[in-house]
C-alpha positions in Angstrom: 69.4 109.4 -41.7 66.3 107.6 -40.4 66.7 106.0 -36.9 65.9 102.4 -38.7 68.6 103.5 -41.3 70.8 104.3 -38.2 69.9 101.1 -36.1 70.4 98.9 -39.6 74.0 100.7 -40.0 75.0 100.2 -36.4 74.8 96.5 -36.6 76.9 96.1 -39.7 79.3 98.2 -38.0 79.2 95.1 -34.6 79.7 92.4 -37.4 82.4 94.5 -39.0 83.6 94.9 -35.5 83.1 90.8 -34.8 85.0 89.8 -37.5 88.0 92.1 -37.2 88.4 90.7 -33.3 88.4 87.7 -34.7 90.9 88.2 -36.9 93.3 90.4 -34.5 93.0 86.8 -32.2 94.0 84.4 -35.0 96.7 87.0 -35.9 98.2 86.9 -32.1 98.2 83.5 -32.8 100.2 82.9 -35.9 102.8 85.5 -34.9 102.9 83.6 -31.7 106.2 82.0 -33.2 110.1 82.0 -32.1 112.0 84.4 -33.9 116.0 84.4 -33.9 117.2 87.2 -31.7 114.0 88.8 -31.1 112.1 89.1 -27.8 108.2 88.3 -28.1 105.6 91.1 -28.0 104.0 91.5 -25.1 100.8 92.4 -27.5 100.9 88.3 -28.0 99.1 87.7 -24.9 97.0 91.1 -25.0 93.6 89.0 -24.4 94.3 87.2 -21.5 95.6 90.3 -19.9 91.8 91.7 -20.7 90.2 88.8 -19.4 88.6 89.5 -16.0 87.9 85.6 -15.2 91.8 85.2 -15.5 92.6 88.3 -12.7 90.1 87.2 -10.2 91.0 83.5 -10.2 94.6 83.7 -10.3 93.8 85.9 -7.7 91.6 83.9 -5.5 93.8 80.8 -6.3 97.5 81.8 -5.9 96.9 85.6 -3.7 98.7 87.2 -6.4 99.0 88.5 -10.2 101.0 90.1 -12.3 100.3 93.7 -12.4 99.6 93.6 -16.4 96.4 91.2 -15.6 94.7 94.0 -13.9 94.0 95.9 -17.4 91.2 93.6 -17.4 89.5 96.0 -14.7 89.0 98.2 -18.2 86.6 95.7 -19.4 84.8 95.2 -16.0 84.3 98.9 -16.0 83.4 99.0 -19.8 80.8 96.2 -18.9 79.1 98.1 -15.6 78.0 101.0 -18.1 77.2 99.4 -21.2 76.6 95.5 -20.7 78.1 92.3 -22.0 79.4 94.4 -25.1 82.4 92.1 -25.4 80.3 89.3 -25.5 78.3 90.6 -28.4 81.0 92.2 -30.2 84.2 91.4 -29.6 84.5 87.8 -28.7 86.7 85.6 -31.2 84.7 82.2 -29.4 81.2 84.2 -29.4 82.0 84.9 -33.3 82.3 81.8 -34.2 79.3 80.3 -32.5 77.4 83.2 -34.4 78.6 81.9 -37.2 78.0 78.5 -36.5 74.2 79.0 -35.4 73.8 81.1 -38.8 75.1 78.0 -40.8 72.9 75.5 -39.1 70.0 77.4 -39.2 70.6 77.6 -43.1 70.9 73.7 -43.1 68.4 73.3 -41.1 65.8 75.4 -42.1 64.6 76.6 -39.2 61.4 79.2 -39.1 62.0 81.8 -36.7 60.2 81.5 -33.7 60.9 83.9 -30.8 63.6 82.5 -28.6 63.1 83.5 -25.0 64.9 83.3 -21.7 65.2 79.7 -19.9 65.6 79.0 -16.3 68.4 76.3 -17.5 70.2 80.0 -18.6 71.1 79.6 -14.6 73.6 77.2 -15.4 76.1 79.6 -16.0 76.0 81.0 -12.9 76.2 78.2 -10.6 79.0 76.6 -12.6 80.6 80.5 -11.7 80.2 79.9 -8.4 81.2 75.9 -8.1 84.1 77.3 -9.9 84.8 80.2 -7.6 84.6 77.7 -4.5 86.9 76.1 -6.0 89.7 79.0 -6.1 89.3 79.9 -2.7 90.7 76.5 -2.0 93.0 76.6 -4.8 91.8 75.1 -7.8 92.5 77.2 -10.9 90.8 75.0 -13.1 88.2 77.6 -14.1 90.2 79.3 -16.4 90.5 76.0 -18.4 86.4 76.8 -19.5 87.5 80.2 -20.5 86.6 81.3 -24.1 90.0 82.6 -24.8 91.9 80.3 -23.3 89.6 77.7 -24.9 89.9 79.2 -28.4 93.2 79.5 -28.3 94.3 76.2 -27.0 92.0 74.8 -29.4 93.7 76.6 -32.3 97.2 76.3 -31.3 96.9 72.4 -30.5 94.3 71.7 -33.3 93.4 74.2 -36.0 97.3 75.1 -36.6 98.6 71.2 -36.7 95.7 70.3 -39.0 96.7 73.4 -41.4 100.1 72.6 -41.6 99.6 69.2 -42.5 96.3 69.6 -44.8 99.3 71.9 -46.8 102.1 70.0 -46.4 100.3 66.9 -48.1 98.5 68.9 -50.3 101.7 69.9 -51.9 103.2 66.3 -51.8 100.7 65.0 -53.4 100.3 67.9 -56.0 104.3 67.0 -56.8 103.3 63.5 -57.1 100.9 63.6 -59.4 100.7 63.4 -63.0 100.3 65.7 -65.6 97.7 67.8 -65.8 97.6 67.9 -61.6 101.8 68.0 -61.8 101.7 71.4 -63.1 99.7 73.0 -60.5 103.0 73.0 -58.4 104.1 76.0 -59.5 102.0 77.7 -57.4 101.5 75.1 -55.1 105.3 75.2 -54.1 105.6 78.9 -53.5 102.6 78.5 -50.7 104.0 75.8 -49.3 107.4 77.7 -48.3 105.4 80.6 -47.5 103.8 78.9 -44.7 106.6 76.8 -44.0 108.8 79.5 -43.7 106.7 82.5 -42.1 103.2 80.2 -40.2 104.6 77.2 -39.4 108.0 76.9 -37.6 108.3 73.7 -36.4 108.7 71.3 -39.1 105.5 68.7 -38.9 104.5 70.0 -35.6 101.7 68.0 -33.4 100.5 67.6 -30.2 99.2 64.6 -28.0 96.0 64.8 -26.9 94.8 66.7 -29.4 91.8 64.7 -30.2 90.1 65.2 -26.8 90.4 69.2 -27.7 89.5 69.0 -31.0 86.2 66.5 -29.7 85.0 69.2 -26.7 85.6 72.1 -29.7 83.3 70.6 -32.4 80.9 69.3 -29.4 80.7 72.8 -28.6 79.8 74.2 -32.2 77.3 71.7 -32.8 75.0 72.7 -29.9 74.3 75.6 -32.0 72.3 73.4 -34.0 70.3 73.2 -31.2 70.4 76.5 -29.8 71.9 79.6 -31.2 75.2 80.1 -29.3 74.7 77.7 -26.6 77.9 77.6 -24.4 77.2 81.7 -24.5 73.9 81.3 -23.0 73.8 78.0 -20.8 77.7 77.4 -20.4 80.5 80.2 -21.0 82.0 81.1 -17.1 83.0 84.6 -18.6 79.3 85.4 -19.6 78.2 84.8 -16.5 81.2 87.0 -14.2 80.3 90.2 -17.2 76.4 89.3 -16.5 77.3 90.0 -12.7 79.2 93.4 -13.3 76.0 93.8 -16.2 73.4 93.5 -13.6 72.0 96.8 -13.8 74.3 98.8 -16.6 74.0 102.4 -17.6 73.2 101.4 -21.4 69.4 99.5 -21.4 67.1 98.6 -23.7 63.7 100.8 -24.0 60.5 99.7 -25.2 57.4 101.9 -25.5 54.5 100.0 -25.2 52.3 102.3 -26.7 53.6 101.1 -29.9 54.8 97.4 -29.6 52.2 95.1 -31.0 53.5 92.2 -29.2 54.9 90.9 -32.8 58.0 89.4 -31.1 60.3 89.9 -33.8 62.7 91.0 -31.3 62.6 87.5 -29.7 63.3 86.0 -32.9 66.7 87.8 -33.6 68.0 87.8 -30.1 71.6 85.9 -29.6 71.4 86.0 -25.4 67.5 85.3 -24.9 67.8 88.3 -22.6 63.9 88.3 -23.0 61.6 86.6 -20.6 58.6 87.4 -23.0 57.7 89.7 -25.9 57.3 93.2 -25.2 59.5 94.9 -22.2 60.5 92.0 -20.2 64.1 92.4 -20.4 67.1 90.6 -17.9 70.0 93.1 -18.3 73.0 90.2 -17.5 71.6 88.0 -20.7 72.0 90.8 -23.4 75.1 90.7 -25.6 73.5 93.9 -27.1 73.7 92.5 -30.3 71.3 95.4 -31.5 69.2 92.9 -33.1 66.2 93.3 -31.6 66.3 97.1 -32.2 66.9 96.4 -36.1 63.8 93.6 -36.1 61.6 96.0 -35.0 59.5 97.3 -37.7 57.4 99.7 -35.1 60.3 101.5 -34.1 58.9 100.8 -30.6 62.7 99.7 -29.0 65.6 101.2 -28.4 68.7 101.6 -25.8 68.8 104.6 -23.9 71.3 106.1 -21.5 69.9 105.3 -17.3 71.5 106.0 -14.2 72.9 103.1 -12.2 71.0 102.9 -9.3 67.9 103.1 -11.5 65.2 100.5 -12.1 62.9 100.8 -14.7 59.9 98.7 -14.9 60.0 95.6 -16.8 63.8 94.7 -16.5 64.8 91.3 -14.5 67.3 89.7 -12.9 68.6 86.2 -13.1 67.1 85.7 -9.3 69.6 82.3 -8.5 68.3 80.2 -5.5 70.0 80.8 -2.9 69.7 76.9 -1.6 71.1 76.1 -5.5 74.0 78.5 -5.0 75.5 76.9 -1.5 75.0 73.3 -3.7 77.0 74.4 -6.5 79.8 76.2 -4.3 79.9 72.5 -2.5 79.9 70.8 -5.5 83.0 72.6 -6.7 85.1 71.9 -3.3 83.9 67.9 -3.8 85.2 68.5 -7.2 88.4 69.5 -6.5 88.9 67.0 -3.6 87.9 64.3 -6.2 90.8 65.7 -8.2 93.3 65.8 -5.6 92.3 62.5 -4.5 94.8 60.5 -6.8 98.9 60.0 -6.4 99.6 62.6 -9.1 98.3 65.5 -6.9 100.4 64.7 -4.4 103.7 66.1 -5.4 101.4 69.5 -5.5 101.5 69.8 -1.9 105.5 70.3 -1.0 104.5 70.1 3.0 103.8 66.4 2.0 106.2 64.2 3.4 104.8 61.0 1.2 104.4 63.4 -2.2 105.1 61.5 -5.1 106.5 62.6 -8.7 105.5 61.9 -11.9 109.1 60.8 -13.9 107.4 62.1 -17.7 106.2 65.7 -16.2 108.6 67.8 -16.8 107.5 71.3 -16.6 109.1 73.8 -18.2 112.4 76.0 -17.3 110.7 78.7 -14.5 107.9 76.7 -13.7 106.8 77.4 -10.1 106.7 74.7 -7.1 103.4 72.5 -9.0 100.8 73.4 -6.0 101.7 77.3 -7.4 101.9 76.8 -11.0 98.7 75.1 -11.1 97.2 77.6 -8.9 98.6 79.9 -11.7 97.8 78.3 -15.2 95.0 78.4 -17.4 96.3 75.9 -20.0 96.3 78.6 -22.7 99.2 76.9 -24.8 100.7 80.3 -25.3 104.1 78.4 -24.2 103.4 75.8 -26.5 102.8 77.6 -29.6 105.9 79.8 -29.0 108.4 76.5 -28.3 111.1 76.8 -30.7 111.3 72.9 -30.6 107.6 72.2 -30.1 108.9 69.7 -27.5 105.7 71.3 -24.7 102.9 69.7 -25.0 99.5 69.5 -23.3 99.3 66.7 -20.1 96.6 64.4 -20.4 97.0 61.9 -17.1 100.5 62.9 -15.7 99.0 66.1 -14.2 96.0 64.8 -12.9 92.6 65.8 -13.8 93.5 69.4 -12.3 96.7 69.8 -14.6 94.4 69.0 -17.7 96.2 70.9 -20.8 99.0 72.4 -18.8 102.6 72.2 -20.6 105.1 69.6 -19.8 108.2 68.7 -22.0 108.4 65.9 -24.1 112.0 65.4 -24.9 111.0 62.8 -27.7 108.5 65.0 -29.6 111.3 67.8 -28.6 114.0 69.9 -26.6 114.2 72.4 -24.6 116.8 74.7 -26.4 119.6 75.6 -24.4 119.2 79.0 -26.1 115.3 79.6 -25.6 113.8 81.2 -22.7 110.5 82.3 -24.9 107.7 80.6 -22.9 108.4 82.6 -19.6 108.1 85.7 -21.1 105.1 85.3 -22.5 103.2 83.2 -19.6 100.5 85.5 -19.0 99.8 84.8 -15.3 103.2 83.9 -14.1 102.7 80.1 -13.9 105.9 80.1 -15.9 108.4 82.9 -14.6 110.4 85.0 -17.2 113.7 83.8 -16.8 117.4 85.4 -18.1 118.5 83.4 -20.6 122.0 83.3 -18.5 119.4 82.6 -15.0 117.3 79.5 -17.5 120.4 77.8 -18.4 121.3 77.0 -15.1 117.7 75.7 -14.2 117.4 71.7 -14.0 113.9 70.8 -15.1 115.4 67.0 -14.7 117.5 64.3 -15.3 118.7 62.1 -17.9 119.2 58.4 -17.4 120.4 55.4 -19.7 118.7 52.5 -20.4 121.5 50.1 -20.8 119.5 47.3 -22.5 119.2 49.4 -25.2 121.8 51.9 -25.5 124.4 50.6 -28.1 128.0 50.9 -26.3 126.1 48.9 -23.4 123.7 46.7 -25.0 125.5 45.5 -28.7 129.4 46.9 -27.7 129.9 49.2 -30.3 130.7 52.6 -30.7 127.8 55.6 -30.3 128.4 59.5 -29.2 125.3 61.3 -30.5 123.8 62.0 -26.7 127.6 63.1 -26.1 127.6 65.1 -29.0 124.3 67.1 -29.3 124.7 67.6 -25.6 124.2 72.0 -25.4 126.3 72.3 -21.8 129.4 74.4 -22.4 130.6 71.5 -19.9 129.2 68.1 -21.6 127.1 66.8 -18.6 127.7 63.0 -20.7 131.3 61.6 -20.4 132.6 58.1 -21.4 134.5 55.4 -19.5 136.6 53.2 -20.9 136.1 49.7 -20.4 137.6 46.2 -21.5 134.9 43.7 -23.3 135.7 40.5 -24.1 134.3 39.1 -27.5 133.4 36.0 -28.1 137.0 34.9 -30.0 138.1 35.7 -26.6 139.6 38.8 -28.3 139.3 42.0 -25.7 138.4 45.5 -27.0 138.1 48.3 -25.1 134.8 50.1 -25.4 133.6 53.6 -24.5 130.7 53.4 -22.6 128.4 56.9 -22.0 127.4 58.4 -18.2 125.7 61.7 -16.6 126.6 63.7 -14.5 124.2 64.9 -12.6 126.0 67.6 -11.2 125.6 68.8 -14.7 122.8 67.9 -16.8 120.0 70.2 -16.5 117.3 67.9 -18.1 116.9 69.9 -21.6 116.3 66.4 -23.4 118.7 67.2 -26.2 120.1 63.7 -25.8 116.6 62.3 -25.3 115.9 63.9 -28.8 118.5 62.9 -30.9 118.9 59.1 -29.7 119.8 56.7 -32.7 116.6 54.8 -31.4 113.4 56.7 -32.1 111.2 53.9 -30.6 112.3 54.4 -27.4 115.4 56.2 -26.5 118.1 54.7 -24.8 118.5 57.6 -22.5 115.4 59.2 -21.5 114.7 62.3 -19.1 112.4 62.4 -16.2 111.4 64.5 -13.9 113.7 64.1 -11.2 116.8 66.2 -9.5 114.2 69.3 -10.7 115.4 72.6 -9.1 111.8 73.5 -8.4 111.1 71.1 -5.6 113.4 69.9 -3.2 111.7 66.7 -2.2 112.2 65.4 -6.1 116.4 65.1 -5.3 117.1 62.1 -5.2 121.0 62.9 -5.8 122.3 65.7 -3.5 125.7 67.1 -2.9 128.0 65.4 -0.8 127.4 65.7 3.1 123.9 66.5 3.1 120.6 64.1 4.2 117.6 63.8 2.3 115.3 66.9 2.4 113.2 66.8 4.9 114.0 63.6 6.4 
């Protein structure tokens, strides 16, 4: 086989290799789904647990990980001797923005022109280190501008819901239709309770928020149109922490100059810009090693070659970041994060605060940490979310504050948490979310459950009403009724049953919440209060004993 041949063959073999990543992510996904008696993998979370980015900022952040995170030190090592090769192959965001600058370019038109290195490639780098800066004083909020955790969030809280109901309705309105539409339902029905019964889980599942994620994702894919994978070469935090191990890797690229001609066909099929000019001007921590270059080149004048670490050949670069830039953007990510702790949500964070205030609708989930360590912990992922038997977690928008952007919280309206489901603990990636017993999560009060008695129907309209009584899980219904004389307006008296909590019993699930006769508002709601996770938010405490911390 001719080395062209070869070269030609071994990029095939990196799309092959792109789009079967690809589809291993989007496969995690779907079987990311509650199953009846059967515990999740822990293969669902396998990327994050490769994810470098994730292990050194939960680490900088909360001063520990979980042991599994540290398989990511495979794909530093794998970077050191052969370059951002995740990047350029096996990246499920980098894929699509491949794809995306190959469609654009097709509408577009575009003649090829070589595409070299920019100074604005920097960016990267400094957001790295504002972000990093921001870690050491806490702030975990990198890990919301990882690719992963950005694709997947974005498919679990967008790309999922839209399916679902683009199917859903797509079958209605086949049913609906006349004749000759009608009879397409025969094999429109079996694909509906396909995915109904094996993709989709939750019946008519949606999140809030999902507009904002859906915006930044499209946002994102259009800058291709602009520049061929932009948030890879200008934006993506990951690129720039593999760039840093790639700095000088064993794997390099190889031109002879005796036969370049300076045609810059290389430039013109290069995905990183890793070129500062045509020939053998080469910056090691821009190439994805795409191998197109080496398949553009019709003098068979470039190549990668095996070096030793410590060796610098001439022409290669480095990024060569100011240093007075640097300090900035390390400042700017501590003003950041002040900015962020700045408003009354971030204060129930800090549990030395003597003044911290709650937020009644964030409810986190059963095993959530204290909130300073869970959002030291989470990235946002919406692994939790996508495995909630109830799809009752949902992404914060406001209740969180800017730095709990994306992170779960129940939403006992949408839906519960089931008294038999401990799923999103065990497959938290970082720990945010400890993996509970289910024995250990059933006794774990995530709030409290109040009635509203201008609306509730015993109190409010004196008449009968027992569904928060009745779909209450508690082996010991934590809702009991009084009984109570009313008076009517004949001047007739009735006796009335009229609901209460007890808080020494109701764990916060939000079953009641849920199945309320009034789906405006409930009549009993659930906030965030009486949590077992802090001890300032108790406002009712056994008998005998003060106020914490007063």
């Amino acid at each position: 086989m001719s080395k062209r041949r070869a070269v030609c063959s071994a990029t095939r073999i990196r799309r092959a290799v792109q789009v079967v990543f690809l589809l291993v992510f989007l496969g995690l996904v779907l079987f990311a789904r509650p199953r009846p008696g059967v515990e999740p993998s822990p293969l669902l979370k396998s990327f994050f647990l490769i994810d470098p980015l994730i292990l050194i900022f939960t680490w900088l952040a909360a001063h520990a990980v979980p042991a599994t995170l540290l398989l990511s030190l495979i794909l530093v090592a794998m970077t050191v001797v052969l370059g951002r090769v995740f990047c350029g192959w096996a990246c499920p965001l980098g894929t699509i923005h491949d794809i995306a600058g190959r469609f654009f370019d097709w509408v577009q038109g575009k003649r090829k022109t070589g595409d070299h290195w920019s100074p604005w490639q920097r960016s990267k780098y400094y957001l790295l280190i504002g972000l990093l800066a921001m870690a050491v004083f806490g702030g975990h909020w990198a890990c919301i501008m990882d690719p992963l955790v950005l694709l997947y969030r974005t498919t679990t809280v967008v790309l999922f819901p839209a399916t679902q109901w683009a199917v859903e309705e797509g079958s209605a309105t086949i049913y609906h239709s006349p004749p000759p539409v009608h009879w397409l339902n025969f094999a429109a029905e079996p694909v509906k309770d396909f995915f109904r019964h094996h993709v989709f889980v939750v019946e008519n599942q949606a999140f809030l928020g999902s507009g904002l994620i859906a915006t930044l994702f499209v946002g994102l894919l259009l800058l291709n149109a602009y520049r061929r994978r932009f948030w890879c070469r200008y934006l993506c935090p990951l690129g720039a922490l593999l760039g840093v191990f790639a700095w000088r890797p064993a794997l390099r690229r190889r031109v002879l100059q005796g036969d370049c001609n300076q045609c810059d066909l290389c430039g013109m099929r290069c995905h990183g810009a890793g070129a500062k000019e045509p020939g053998d001007q080469w910056i090691p921590s821009e190439c994805l090693v795409c191998l197109n270059c080496t398949e553009a080149c019709n003098c068979d004048a470039l190549a990668f070659r095996w070096a030793f670490l410590w060796q610098k050949r001439p022409g290669e670069g480095g990024v060569d970041l100011s240093r007075r830039a640097a300090v900035g953007a390390a400042v700017g990510g501590v003003v950041a994060l002040s900015f962020m702790r700045s408003n009354p949500q971030s204060r129930g964070t800090n549990p030395r605060n003597p003044t911290a205030t709650f937020h009644p609708k964030l409810i986190r989930p059963p095993g959530a940490r204290p909130e300073r360590e869970f959002l030291e912990r989470c990235t946002a992922c919406g692994l939790c979310m996508k495995i909630c038997e109830s799809g009752g977690l949902q992404p914060a928008v406001t209740e969180a504050g800017l730095e709990g952007l994306w992170t779960p919280r129940l939403v006992p309206q949408i839906g519960s948490c089931h008294f038999t489901c401990n799923l999103c603990g065990q497959v938290c990636p970082t720990g945010a979310i400890e993996p509970l017993t289910l024995e250990a999560k059933q006794e774990v009060r995530i709030g409290l459950a109040s009635f509203d008695t201008t609306r509730c129907i015993p109190y409010a309209y004196d008449r009968d009403c027992m569904v928060c009584e009745e779909h209450c899980p508690l082996p010991e219904k934590a809702i009991y009724f009084v009984e109570v004389e009313i008076q009517e307006q004949s001047g007739q008296t009735k006796t009335n049953k009229q609901p209460h909590v007890n808080p020494d019993l109701c764990i916060g699930c939000g079953e009641c919440e849920n199945k309320c006769v009034f789906k405006d508002r409930p009549a009993i709601r659930v906030a965030s209060a009486n949590e077992t996770r802090h001890p300032r938010n108790q406002p009712i405490l056994p008998p005998g004993e003060g106020f914490y911390g007063y």
